[in-house]
N, CA, C and O of each residue as an XYZ file, in Angstrom:
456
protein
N      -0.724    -36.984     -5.613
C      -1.669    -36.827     -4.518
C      -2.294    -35.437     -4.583
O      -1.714    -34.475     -5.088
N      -3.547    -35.386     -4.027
C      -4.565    -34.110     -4.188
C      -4.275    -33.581     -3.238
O      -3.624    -34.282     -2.463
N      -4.521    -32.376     -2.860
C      -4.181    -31.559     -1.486
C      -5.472    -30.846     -1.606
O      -6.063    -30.466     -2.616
N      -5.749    -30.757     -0.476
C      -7.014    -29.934      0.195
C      -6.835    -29.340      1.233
O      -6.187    -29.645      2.235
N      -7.721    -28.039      0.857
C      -7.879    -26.961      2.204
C      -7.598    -27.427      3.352
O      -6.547    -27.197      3.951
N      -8.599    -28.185      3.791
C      -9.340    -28.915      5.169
C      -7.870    -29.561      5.783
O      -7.489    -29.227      6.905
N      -7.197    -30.379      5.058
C      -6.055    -31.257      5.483
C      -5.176    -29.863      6.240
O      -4.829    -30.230      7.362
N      -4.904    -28.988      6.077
C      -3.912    -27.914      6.716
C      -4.508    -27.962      8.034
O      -3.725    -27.841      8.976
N      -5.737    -28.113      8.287
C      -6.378    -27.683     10.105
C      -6.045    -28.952     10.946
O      -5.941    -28.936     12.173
N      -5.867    -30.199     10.053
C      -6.098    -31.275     11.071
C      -5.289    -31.379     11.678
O      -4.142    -31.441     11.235
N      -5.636    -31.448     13.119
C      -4.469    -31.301     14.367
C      -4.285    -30.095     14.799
O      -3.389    -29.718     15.554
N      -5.004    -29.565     14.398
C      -4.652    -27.725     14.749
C      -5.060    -26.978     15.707
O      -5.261    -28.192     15.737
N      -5.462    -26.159     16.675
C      -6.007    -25.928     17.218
C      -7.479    -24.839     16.630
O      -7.043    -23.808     16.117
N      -8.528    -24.885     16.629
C      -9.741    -24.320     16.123
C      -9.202    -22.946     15.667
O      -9.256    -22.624     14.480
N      -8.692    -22.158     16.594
C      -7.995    -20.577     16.008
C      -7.542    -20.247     14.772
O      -7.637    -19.210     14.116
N      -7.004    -21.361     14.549
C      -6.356    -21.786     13.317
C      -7.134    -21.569     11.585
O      -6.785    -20.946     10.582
N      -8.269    -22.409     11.916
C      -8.993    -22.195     11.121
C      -9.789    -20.518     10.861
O      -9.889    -19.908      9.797
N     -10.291    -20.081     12.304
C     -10.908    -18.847     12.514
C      -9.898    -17.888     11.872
O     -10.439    -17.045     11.157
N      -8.538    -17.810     11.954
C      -7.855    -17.728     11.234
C      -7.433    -16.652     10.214
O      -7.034    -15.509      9.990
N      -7.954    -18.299      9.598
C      -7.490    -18.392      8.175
C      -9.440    -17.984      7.286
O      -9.726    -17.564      6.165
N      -9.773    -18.135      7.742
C     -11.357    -17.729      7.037
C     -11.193    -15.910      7.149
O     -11.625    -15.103      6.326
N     -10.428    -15.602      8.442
C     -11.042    -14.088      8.688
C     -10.015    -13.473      6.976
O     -10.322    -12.669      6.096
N      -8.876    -14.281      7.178
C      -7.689    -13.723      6.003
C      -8.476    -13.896      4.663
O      -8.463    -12.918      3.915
N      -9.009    -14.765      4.346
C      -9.695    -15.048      2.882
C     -10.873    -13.846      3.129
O     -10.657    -12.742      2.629
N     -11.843    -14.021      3.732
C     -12.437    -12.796      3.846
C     -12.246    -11.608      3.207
O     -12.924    -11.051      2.343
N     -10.831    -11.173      3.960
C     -10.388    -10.168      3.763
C      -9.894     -9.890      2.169
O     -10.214     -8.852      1.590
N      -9.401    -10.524      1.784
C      -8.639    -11.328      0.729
C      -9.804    -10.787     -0.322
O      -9.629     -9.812     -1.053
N     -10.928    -11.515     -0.285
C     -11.898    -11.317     -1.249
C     -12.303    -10.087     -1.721
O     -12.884     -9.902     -2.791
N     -11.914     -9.045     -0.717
C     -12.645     -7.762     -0.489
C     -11.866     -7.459     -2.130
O     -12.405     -6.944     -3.109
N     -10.921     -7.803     -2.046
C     -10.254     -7.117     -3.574
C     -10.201     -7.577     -4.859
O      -9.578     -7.126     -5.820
N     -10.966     -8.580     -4.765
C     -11.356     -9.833     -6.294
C     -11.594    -10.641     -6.095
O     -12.013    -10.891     -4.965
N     -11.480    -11.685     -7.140
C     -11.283    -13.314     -7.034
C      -9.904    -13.692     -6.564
O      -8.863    -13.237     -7.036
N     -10.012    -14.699     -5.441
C      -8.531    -15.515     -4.941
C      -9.022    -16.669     -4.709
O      -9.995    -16.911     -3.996
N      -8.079    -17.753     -5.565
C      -8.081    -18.697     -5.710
C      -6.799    -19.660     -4.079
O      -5.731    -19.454     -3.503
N      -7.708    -20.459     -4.085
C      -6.786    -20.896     -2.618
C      -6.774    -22.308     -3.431
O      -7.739    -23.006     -3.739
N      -5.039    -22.570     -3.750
C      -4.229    -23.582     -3.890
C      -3.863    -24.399     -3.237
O      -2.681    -24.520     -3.557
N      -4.136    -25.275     -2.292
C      -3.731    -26.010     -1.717
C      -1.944    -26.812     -1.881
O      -2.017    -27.126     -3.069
N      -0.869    -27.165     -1.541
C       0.085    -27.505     -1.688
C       0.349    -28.684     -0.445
O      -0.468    -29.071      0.392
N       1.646    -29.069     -0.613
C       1.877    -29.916      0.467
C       1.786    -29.888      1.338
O       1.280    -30.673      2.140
N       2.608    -28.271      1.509
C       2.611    -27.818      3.302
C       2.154    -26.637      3.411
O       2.567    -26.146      4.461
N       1.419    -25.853      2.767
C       0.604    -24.569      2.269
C      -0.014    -24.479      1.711
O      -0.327    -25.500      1.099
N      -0.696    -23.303      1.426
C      -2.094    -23.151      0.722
C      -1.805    -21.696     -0.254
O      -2.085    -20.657      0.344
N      -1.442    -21.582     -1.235
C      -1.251    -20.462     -2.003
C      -2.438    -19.486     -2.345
O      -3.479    -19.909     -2.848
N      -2.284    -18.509     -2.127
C      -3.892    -17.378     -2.173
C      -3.151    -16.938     -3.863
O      -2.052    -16.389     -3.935
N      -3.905    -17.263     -4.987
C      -3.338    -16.393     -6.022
C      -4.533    -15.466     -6.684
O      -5.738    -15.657     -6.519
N      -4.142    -14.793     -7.190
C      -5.138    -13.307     -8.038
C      -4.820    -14.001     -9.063
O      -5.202    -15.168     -9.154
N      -3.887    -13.273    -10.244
C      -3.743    -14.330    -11.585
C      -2.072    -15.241    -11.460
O      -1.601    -16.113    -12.190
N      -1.642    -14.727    -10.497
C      -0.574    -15.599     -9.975
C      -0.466    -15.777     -8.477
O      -1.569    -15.675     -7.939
N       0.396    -15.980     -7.754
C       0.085    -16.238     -5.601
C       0.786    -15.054     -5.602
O       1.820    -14.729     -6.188
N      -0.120    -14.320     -4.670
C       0.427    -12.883     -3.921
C       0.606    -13.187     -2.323
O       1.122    -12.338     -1.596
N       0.248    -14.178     -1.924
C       0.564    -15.084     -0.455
C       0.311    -16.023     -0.529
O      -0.450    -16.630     -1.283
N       1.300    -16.464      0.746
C       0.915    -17.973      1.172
C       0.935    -18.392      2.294
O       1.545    -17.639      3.053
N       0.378    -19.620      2.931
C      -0.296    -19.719      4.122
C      -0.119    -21.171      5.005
O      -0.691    -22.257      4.914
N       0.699    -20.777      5.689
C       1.344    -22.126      6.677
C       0.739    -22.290      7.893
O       0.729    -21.392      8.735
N       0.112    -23.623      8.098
C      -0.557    -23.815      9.468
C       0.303    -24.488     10.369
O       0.936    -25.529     10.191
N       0.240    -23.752     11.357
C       1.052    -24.348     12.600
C      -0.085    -24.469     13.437
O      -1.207    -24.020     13.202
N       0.431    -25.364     14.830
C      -0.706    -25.978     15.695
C      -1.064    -24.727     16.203
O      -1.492    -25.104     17.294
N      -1.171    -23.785     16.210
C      -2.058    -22.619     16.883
C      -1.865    -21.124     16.389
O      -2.083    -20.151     17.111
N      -1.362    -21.045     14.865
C      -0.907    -19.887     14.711
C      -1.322    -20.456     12.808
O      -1.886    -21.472     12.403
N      -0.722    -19.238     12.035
C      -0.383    -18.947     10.540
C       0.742    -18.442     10.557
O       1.050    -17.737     11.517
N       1.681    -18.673      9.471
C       2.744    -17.867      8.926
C       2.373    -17.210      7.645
O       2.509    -17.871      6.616
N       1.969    -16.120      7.583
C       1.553    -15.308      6.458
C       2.770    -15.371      5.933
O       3.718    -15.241      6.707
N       3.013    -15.576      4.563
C       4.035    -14.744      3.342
C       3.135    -14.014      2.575
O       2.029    -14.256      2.093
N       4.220    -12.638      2.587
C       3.615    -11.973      1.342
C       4.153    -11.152      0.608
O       4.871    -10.229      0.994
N       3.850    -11.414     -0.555
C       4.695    -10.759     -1.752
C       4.910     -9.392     -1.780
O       3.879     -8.733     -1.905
N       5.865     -8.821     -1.706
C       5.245     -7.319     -2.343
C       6.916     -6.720     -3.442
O       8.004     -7.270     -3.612
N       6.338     -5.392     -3.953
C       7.824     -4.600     -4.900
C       8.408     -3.574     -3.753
O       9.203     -2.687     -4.063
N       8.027     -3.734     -2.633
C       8.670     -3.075     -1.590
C       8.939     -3.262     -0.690
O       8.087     -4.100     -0.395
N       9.932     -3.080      0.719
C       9.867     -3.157      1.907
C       9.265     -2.913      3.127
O       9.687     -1.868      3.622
N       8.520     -3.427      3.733
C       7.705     -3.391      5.094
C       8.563     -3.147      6.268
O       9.069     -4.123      6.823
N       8.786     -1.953      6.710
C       8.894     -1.649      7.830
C       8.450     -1.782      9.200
O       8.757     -0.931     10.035
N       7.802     -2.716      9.466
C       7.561     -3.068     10.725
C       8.025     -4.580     11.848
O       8.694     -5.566     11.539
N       7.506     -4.314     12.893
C       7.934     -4.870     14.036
C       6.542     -6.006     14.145
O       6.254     -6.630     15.166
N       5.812     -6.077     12.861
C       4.782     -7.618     13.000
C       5.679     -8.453     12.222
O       5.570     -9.668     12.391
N       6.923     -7.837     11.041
C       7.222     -8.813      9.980
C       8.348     -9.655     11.040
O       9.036     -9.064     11.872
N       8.371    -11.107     10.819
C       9.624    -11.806     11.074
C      10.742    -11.820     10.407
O      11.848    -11.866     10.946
N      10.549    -11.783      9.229
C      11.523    -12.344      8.449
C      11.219    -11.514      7.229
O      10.032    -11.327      6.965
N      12.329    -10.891      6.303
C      12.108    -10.411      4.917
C      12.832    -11.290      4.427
O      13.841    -11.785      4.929
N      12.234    -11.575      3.195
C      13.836    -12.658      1.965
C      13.545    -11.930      0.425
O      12.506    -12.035     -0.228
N      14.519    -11.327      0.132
C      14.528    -11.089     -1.141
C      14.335    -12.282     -1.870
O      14.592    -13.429     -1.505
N      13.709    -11.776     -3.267
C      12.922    -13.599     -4.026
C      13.336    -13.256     -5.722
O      13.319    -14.130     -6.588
N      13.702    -11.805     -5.980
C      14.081    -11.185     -7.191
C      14.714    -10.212     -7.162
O      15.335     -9.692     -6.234
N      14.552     -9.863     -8.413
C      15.528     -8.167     -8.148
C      14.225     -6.724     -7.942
O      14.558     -5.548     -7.799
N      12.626     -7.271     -7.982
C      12.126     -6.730     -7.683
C      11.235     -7.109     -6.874
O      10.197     -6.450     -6.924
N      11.290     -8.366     -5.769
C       9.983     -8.882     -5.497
C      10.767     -9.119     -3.741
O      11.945     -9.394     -3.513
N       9.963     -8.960     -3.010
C      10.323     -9.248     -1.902
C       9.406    -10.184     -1.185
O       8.475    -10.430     -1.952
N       9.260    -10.813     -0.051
C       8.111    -11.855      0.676
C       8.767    -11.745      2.023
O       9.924    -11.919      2.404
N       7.468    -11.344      2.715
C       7.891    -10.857      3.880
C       6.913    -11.640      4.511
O       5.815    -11.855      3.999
N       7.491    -12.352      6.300
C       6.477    -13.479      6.601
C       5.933    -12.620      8.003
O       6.371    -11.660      8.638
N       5.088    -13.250      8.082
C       4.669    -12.370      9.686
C       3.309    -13.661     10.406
O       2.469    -14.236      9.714
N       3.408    -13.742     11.238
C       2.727    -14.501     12.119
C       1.943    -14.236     13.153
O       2.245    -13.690     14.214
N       0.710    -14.734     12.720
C      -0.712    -14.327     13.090
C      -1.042    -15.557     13.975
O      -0.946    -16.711     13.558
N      -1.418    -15.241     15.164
C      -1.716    -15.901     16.378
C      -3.527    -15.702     16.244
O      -4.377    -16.513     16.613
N      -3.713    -14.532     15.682
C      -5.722    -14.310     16.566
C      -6.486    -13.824     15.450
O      -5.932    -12.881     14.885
N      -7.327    -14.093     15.073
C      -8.304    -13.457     13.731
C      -7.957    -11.887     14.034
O      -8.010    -11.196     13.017
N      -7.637    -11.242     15.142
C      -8.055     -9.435     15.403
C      -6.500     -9.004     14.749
O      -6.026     -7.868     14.739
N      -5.964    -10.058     14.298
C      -4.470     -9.611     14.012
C      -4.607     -9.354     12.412
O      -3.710     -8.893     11.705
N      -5.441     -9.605     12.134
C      -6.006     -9.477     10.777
C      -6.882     -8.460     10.408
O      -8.008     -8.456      9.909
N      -5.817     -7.285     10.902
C      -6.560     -5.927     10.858
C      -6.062     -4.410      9.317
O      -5.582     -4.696      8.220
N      -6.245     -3.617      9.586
C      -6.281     -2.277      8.372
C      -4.894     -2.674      8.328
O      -4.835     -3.434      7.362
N      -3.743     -2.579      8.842
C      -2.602     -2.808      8.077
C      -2.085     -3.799      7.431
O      -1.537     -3.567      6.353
N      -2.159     -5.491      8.088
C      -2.170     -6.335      7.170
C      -2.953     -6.292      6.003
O      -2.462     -6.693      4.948
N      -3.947     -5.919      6.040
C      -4.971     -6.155      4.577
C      -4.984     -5.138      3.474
O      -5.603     -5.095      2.411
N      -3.733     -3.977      4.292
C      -3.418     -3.226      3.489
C      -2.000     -3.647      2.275
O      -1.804     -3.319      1.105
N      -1.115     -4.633      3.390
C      -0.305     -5.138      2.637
C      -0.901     -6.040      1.366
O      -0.574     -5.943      0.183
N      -2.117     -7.175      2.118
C      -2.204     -7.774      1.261
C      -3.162     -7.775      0.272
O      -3.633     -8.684     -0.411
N      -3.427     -6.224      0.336
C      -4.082     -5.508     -0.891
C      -3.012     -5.028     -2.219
O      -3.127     -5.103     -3.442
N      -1.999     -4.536     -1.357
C      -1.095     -4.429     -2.412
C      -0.312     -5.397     -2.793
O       0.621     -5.039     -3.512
N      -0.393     -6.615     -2.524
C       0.246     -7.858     -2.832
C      -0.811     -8.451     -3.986
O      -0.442     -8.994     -5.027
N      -1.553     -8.337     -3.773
C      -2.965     -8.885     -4.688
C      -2.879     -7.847     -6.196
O      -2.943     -8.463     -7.260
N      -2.764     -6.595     -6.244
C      -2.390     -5.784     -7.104
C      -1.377     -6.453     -8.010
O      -1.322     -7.080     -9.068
N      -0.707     -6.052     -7.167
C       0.755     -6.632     -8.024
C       0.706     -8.040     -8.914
O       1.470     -8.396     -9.811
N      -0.496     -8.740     -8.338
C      -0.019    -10.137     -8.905
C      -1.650    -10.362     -9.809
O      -2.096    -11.475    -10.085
N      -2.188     -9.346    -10.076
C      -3.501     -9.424    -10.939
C      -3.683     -8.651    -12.052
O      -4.724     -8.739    -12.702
């Protein structure tokens, strides 16, 4: 079976989408990113996925890759994934949450994986 973008919004609430456009946006500012579609996500990759992107009915669960630890009080959850790779998730409720520090992470997540 094919997976598509579009299928992640249905049922979602509109925010959702607003989103997820403001994150690619952002995303672009630093190259080409390819958006993978998956079963239950959508993989953003540079020349491999430096995030990935879970729709819930009114929110995103950002993952994102990085070779270091994020110190803050937006991340939910850290999970070590290697002996050098970490993915740290954080959850975005409003396009304005998609501001200079996330896009700073996922500038350096995009690095790493291009």
């Amino acid at each position: 079976m094919e997976f598509k973008v579009k299928d992640h919004f249905e049922n979602k609430e509109k925010i959702v989408s607003e989103i997820y456009q403001k994150l690619i946006s952002e995303c672009e500012k630093f190259g080409e990113v390819t958006q993978s579609p998956k079963k239950t996500s959508i993989h953003l990759d540079a020349k491999s996925g430096f995030a990935g992107v879970y729709t819930r009915k009114n929110c995103l669960l950002l993952h994102i890759h990085t070779n270091f630890e994020i110190d803050s009080n937006r991340i939910e959850k850290t999970e070590k994934i290697s002996a050098n790779r970490l993915k740290h998730i954080i959850r975005i409720a409003n396009p304005s949450e998609i501001d200079e520090q996330v896009a700073n992470w996922l500038e350096s997540a995009y690095k790493l994986k291009s």
